[in-house]
C-alpha positions in Angstrom: 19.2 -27.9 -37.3 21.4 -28.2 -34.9 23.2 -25.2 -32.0 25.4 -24.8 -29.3 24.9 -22.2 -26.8 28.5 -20.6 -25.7 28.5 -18.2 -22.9 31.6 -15.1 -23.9 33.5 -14.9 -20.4 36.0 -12.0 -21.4 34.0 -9.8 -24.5 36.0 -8.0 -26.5 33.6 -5.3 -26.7 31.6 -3.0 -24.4 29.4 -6.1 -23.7 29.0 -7.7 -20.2 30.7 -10.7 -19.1 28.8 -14.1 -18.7 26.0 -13.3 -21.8 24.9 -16.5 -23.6 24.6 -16.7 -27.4 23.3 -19.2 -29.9 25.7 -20.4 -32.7 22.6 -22.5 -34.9 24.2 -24.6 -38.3 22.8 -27.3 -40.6 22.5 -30.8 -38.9 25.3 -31.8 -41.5 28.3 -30.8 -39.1 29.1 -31.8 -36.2 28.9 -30.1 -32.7 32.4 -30.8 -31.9 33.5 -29.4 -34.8 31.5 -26.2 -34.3 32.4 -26.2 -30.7 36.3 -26.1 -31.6 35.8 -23.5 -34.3 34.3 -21.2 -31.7 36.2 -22.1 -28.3 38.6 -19.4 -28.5 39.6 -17.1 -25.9 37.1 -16.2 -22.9 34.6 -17.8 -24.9 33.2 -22.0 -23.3 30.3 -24.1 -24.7 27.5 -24.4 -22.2 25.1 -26.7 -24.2 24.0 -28.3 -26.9 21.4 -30.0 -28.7 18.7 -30.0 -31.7 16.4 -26.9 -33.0 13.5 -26.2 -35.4 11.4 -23.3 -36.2 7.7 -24.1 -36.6 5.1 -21.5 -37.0 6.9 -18.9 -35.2 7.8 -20.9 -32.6 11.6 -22.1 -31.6 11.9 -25.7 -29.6 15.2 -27.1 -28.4 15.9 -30.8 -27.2 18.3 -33.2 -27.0 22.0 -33.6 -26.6 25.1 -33.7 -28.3 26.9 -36.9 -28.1 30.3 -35.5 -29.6 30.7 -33.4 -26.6 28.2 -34.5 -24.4 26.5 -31.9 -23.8 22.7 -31.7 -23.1 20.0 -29.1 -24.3 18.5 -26.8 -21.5 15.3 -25.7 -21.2 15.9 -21.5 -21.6 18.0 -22.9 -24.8 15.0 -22.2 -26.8 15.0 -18.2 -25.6 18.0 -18.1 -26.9 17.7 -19.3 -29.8 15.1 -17.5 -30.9 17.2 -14.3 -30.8 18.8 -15.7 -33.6 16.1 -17.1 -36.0 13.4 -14.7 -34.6 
């Protein structure tokens, strides 16, 4: 599987400013073309990279070549929020 991390600059809700969220999909697409599905408005791409879930763990590596963009390592905290 694959994710980007986007952080939402201007929310449209009640939310606060600056809070990252994970956007995971099937290596089959492409980060660029996940990236320009979701870059609209206050919201920017932060990173990028490869995830699995193992045993109840979440681990995040790599990079995205399409918009070079690397993995982090607190990528995987966030992540997990999703597939936890």
């Amino acid at each position: 599987m694959k994710y980007l991390i986007v952080k939402v600059l201007k929310p449209t809700d009640n939310s606060e400013p600056g809070l990252e969220h994970a956007i995971v999909f099937p290596d089959a697409l492409m980060h660029r073309s996940v990236a320009r599905a979701h870059h609209v408005g206050q919201v920017i791409v932060v990173s990028a990279g490869f995830c699995s879930f193992k045993n109840g763990i979440v681990s995040t590596w790599g990079r995205s070549e399409s918009i070079r963009m690397d993995s982090r390592p607190e990528d995987a905290d966030i992540v997990a929020k999703v597939l936890g």
